[in-house]
LUMMIZA-212581 format. One record per residue (C-alpha): residue in one letter; x, y, z. Coordinates in steps of 0.5 Angstrom, whole numbers. Example, Ala and Ser with C-alpha at 12.3 -4.5 7.8 and 13.67 -1.06 7.14 Angstrom:
BEGIN
 residu     x     y     z
      a    25    -9    16
      s    27    -2    14
! end
This chain:
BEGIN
 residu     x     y     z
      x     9   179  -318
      x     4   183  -315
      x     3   184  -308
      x    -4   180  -306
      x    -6   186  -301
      x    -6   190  -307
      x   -12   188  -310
      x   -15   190  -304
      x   -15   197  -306
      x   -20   200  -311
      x   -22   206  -314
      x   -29   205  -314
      x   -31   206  -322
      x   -33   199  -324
      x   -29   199  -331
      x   -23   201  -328
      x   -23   197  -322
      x   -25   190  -327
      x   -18   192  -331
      x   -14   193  -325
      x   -17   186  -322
      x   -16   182  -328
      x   -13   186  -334
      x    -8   190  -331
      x    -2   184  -330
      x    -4   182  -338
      x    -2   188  -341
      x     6   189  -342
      x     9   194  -338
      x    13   195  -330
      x     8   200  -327
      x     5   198  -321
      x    -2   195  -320
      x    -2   198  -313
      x     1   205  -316
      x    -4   205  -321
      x   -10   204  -317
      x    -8   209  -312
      x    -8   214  -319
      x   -15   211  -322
      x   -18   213  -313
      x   -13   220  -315
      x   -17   222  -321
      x   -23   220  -318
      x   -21   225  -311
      x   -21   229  -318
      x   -28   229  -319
      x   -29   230  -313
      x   -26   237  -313
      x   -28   239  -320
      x   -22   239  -323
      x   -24   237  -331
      x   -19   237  -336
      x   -15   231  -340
      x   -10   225  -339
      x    -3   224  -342
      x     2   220  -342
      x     9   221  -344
      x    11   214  -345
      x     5   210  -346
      x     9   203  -348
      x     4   196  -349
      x    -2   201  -344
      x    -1   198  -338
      x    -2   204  -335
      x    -6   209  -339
      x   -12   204  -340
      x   -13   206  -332
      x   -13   213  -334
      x   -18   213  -339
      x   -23   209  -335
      x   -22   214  -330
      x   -24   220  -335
      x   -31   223  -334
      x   -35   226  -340
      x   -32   228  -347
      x   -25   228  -343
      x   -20   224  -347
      x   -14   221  -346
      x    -7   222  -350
      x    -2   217  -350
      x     5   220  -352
      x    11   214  -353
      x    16   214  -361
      x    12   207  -361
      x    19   204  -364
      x    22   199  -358
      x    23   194  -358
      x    20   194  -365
      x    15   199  -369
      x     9   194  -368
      x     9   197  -361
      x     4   201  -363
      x     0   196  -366
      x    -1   193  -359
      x    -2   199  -355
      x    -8   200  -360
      x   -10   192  -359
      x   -10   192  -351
      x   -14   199  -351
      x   -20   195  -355
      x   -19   189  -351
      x   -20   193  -345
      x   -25   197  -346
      x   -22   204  -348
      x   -26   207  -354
      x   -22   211  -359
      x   -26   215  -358
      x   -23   217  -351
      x   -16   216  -353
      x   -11   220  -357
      x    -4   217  -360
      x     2   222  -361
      x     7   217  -363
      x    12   224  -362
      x    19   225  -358
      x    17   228  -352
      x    23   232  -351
      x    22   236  -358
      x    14   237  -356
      x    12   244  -354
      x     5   246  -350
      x     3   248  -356
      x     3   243  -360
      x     0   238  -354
      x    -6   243  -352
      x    -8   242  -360
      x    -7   235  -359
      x   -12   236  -352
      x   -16   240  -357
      x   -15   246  -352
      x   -16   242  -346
      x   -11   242  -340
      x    -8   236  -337
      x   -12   234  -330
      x    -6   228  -329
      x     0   227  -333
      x     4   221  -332
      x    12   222  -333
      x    15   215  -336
      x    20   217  -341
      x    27   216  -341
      x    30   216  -335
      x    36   221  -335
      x    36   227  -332
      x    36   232  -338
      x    29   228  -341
      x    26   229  -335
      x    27   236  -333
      x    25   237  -341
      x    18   233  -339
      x    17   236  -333
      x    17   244  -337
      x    12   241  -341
      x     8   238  -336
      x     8   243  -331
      x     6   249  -337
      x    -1   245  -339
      x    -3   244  -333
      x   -10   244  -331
      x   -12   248  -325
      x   -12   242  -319
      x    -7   238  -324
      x    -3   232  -322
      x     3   230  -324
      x     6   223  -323
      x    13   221  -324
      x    15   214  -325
      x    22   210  -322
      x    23   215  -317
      x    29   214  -311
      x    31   208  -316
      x    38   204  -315
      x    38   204  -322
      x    37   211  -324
      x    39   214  -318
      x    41   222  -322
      x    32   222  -323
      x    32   225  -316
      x    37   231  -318
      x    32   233  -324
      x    27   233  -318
      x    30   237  -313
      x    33   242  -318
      x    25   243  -320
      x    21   243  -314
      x    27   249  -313
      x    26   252  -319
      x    18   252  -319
      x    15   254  -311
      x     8   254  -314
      x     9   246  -314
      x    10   241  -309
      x    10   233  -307
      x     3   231  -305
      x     5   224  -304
      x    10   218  -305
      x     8   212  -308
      x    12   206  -305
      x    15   200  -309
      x    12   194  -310
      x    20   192  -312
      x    24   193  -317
      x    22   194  -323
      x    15   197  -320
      x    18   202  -317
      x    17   208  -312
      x    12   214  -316
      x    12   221  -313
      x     6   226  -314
      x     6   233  -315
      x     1   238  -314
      x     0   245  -315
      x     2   248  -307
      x    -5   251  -306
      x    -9   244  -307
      x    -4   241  -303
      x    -9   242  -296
      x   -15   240  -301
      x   -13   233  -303
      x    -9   231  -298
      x   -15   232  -292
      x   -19   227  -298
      x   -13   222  -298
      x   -13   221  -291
      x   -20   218  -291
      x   -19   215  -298
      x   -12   211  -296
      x   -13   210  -289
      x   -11   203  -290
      x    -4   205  -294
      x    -1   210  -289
      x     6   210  -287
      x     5   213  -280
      x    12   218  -281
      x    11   221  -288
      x    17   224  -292
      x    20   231  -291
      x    20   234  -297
      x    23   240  -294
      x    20   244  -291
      x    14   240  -292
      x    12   234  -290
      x     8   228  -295
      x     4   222  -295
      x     8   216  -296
      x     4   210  -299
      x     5   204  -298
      x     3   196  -298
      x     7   195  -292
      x     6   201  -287
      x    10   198  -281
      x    15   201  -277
      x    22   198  -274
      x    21   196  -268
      x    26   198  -263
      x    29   193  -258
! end
């Protein structure tokens, strides 16, 4: 069950904000309403900063989270839904597309890719983007480390400049090897950082991590200690040998006695 205190937080788009306060819990799915709202306020840093480009999703399930994103898109920037659209039954398709017309996403800012994934090459998802790059790519695929290093290599090769990359079920008990596929590429691609790490709201709405480009890092974090004042755990995370923002609904310390 959502956290109350969530709904505090808003993006400031009147569409996005509306399907976070009264649509997002109807739409089946386990992404947090807080963790989407701090990406629908990402993109709109995004705007802030010029960074132009589309939206995808490898797992865009029911659309809980992809109507976020499309929201959030600003002219004729679409936003791609990748999902096989076969679990639990073949009509999951068919209620991705409903809830996007109940929600308000126009098939014109959207593309379905009902692909794996795993099997898709960058050029394949450029054409699909119709030669745009990826400005947020939210990671919510099969959780084994094997899917997650393939998703990872395709989301990091269309990149758009500024780009954010957002990863879902992160430091989760039950999929404890996800870290692994992380640490391994972070090793693998200096370039790239952890900007942020989304913490849960519980189980199921679990922890998220963003990633960015190393040289925006400065760049959107000197905007996200303005824009999520209210969400900041004072000690942050050491990613070594840089520190990040946490995100979190309760930002407390332990008290020391």
């Amino acid at each position: 069950m959502t956290d109350p205190a969530s709904l505090s937080l808003l993006s400031g788009n009147a569409a996005a904000d509306a399907y976070l306060q009264n649509g997002y819990l109807s739409v089946v799915g386990m992404s947090s309403r807080f963790a989407a709202a701090i990406a629908a306020r990402l993109m709109g840093i995004q705007s802030e900063l010029g960074v132009r480009g589309q939206a995808a999703e490898i797992g865009a399930f029911e659309g809980r989270f992809f109507i976020v994103m499309a929201h959030m898109l600003q002219g004729n920037e679409k936003a791609i839904g990748i999902d096989l659209f076969d679990w639990p039954n073949p009509e999951v398709i068919d209620r991705f597309h409903a809830n996007c017309r109940k929600h308000g996403v126009p098939e014109a800012r959207r593309v379905t890719l009902k692909a794996d994934s795993r099997e898709m090459r960058p050029e394949d998802l450029l054409k699909a983007a119709a030669g745009h790059r990826i400005r947020l790519f939210h990671i919510d695929g099969e959780h084994s480390r094997a899917a997650l290093t393939r998703d990872l290599t395709l989301a990091t090769a269309v990149l758009a400049e500024g780009g954010l990359i957002i990863l879902d079920d992160m430091l989760h008990p039950g999929y404890p090897t996800l870290m692994v596929a992380v640490q391994a590429y972070l090793e693998q691609h200096p370039e790239m950082v952890v900007l942020a790490i989304i913490d849960r709201e519980s189980i199921t709405a679990a922890t998220k991590f963003v990633l960015c480009q190393k040289r925006w890092f400065k760049r959107y974090e000197e905007l996200m200690l303005t824009a999520f004042k209210d969400q900041i755990w004072p000690l942050g995370a050491d990613f070594e040998p840089h520190w990040c923002l946490v995100l979190s609904l309760d930002t407390k310390l332990a008290e020391i006695v």
